[in-house]
N, C-alpha and C positions, 0 to 999 in steps of 0.2 A: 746195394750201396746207397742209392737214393733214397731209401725207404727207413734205413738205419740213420742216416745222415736225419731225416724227417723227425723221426725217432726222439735224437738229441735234442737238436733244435728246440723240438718242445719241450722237452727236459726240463731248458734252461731256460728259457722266457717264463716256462711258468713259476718254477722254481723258483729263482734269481728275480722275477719280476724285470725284466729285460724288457727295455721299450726303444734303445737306440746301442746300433752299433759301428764301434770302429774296427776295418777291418784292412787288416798290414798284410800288404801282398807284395811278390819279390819279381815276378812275371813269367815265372817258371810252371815248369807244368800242376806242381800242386797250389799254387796260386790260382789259377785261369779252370784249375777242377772245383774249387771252392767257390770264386765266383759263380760259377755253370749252376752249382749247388743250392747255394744264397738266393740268386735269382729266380729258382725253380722253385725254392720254397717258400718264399714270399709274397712271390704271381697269387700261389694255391692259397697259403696263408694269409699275407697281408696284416701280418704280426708286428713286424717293424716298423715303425714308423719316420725314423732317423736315422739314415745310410750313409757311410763313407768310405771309401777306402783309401789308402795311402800307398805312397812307394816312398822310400829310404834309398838316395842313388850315392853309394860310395866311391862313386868313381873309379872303382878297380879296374877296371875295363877301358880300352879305346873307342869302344863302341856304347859305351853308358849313355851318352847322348841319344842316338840311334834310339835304344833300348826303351827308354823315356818316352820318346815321341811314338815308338809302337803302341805302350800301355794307354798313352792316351787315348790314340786313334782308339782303339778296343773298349775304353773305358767310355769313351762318346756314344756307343750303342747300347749300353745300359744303364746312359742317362742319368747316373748318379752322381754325386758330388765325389771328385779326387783330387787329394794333393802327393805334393811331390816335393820331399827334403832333400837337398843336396848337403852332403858332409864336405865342408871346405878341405877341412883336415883331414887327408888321406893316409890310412893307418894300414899296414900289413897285417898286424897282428889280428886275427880271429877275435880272441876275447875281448879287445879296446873295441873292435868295430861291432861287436854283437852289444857291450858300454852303451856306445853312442844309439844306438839303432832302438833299444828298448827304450832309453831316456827321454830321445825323440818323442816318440811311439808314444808313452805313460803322460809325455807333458803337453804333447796335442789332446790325448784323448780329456786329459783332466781340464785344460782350458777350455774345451768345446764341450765339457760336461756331457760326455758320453756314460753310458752305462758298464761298456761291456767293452774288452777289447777281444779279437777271434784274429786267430793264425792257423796257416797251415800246415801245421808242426803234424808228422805221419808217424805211423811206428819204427818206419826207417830211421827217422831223425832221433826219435826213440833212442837206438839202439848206437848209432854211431855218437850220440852225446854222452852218452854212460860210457862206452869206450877211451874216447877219446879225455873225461873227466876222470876217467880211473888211472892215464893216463899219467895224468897232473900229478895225481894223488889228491886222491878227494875222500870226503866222508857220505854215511849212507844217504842225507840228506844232499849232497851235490849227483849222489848219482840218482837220484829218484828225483831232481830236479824237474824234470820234462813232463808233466802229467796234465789232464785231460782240462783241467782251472787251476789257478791258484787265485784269491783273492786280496792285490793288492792294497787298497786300504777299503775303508769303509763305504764307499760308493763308486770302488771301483774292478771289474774282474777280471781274468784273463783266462780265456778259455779255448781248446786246439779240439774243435769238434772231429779231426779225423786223424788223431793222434790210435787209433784201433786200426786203421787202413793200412797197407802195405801200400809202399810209392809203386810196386806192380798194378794194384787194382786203381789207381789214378791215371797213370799210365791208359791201363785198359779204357777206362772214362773216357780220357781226352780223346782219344782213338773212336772209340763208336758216337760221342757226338761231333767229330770233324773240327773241334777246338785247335784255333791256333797256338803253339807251342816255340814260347824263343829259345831257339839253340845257342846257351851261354857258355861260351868257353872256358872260363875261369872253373867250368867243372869236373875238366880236366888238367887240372895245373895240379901235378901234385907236390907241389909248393906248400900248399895249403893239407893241412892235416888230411881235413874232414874228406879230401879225396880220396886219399892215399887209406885210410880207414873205411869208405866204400867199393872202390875198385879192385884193393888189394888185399887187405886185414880180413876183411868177413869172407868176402870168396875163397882165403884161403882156408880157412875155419870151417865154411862150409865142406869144404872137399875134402879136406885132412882129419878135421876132428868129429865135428858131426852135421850131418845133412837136415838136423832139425835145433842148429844154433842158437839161429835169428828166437826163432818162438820160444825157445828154449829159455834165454836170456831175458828177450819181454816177461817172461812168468816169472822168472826172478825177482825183474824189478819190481813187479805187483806187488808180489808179498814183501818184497824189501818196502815199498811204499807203507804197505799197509802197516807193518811191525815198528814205521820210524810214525805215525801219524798216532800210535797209540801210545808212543814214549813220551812223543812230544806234548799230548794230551795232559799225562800224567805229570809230565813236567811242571805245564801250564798252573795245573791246579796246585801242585806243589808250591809252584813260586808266587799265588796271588796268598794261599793263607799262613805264607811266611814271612810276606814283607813287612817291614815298619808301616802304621799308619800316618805316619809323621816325617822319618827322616828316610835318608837313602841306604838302606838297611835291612838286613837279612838276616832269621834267626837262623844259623845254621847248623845248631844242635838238633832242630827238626828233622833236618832232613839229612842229618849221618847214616839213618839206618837204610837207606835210599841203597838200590844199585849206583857202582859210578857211575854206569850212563846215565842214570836219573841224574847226581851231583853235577855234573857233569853240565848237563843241559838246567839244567835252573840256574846255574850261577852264570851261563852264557847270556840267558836270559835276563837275569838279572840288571847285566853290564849292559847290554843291548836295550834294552828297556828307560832305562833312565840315563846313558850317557848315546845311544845310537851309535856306538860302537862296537866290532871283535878284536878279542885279545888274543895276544900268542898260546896256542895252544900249549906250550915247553911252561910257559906262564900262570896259567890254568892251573897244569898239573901241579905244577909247583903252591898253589893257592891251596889245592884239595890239601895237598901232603899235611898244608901245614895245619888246615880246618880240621882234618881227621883226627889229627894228634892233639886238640884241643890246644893251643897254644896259642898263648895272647900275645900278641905281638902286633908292627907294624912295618907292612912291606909297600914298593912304590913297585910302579909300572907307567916308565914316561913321564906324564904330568898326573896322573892318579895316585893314589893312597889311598892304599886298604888296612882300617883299622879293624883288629880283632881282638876283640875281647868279650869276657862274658860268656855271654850267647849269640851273636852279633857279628856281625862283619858290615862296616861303615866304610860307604868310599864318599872319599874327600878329594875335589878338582882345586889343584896347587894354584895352576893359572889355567887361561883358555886354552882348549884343545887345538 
């Protein structure tokens, strides 16, 4: 694990040219195994030159406090620099609290002009986030969400170097090196989804349906990964040599002969790209229908207006979003 972990690591400093990082820790066992990690490869290395890590304290807990002052104590022996958010605004909701926590996260790492942000996102996490997203109802893009980087903007990354790891083999870690480990209760409340999706959902999947789930699933997502990074590829290039060189505009007689999912994701693209906005998908489809059938018209959504005619689809902002 240490030798694989070694592995990445260099992966991405060389790759990425990584020279500082920030790294969002929760103080749980895949937390304090990533540290163990970081600091083991560094010693050897001495690669990174710019160390941080963070804690995000939601308050969820009576003992948050407590919990806090453990991470420091622990964090005072390896001597590096940590801060520590406290969320005023205490939310139940999962998804408003995961909201605030990456925002956090992206707006410290960008003001202190870090390179790289690193979480200890596992294959567990993997697997209960496609779950519990399919859950919602999501598309192939939310559930392949979770992967090894993504690259938020131009001088920023996000990277889960033990997103391959099963929380077993961390588990194992923290146990042969004697690492302290805070026993959080909140993971057993199954209040909260993402319990009631590890304790009960995959246990029972495993025993019922099949004993080789878990891997079963992670291989899914792979190739789902890989089959939506090649759409979106093509998308990409689709929507740079269609657009207006001049207005907010799309020829989109080019791209009729497209699959829908090609259609589909360029004109998402399109919206997102020049207004930083998603549209209803009901909405969407309803755009295609009328792109497809060639028909010049003009339809609204909200404060937008989509003009079509021609060749062309022109959105027009009524007033401010």
């Amino acid at each position: 694990m240490t030798k694989y972990f070694e592995k990445i690591m260099n992966h991405i400093i060389k790759k990425y040219q990584i020279n500082s990082l920030l790294i969002a820790i929760s103080g749980g066992q895949d937390s304090i195994c990533l540290i163990k990690l970081l600091e083991q490869f560094n010693k050897q290395k001495n690669s990174i030159k710019k160390f941080e890590y963070l804690y995000i304290d939601h308050q969820w807990k009576k003992d948050s406090k407590i919990q806090a002052e453990y991470l420091i104590n622990y964090m005072k022996q390896q001597k590096k620099k940590f801060s520590i958010y406290q969320i005023k605004k205490i939310s139940i909701s999962e998804n408003t609290s995961r909201i605030y926590r990456y925002n956090t996260i992206i707006d410290h790492a960008m003001q202190n002009k870090y390179d790289a942000i690193i979480t200890a996102h596992t294959k567990t996490d993997k697997l209960e986030t496609f779950i519990q997203n399919l859950g919602r109802g999501t598309t192939i893009e939310g559930a392949t969400s979770l992967n090894s980087y993504n690259k938020l903007n131009q001088k920023l990354y996000l990277f889960r170097p033990l997103i391959s790891n099963h929380r077993q083999e961390l588990n194992f870690f923290c146990r042969k090196y004697f690492l302290p480990i805070w026993s959080d209760n909140t993971n057993y409340n199954y209040s909260i989804k993402r319990n009631r999706i590890r304790y009960e959902v995959i246990p029972y999947l495993n025993k019922y349906l099949n004993k080789k789930i878990e891997s079963n699933l992670v291989n899914f997502l792979e190739s789902c990964y890989h089959d939506h990074e090649y759409i979106k590829q093509i998308s990409i290039i689709n929507y740079i040599n269609n657009k207006h060189y001049r207005y907010i505009a799309l020829n989109y007689r080019n791209i009729q002969n497209n699959h829908i999912a090609i259609q589909t994701r360029i004109i998402q693209l399109f919206i997102n790209h020049n207004l930083y906005i998603f549209i209803h998908k009901y909405f969407l489809y309803q755009l295609l229908k009328i792109i497809n059938r060639k028909i010049n018209t003009t339809i609204k959504w909200k404060k937008i207006k989509f003009e079509i005619k021609t060749d062309w689809i022109y959105i027009t902002v009524l007033n401010e979003l």
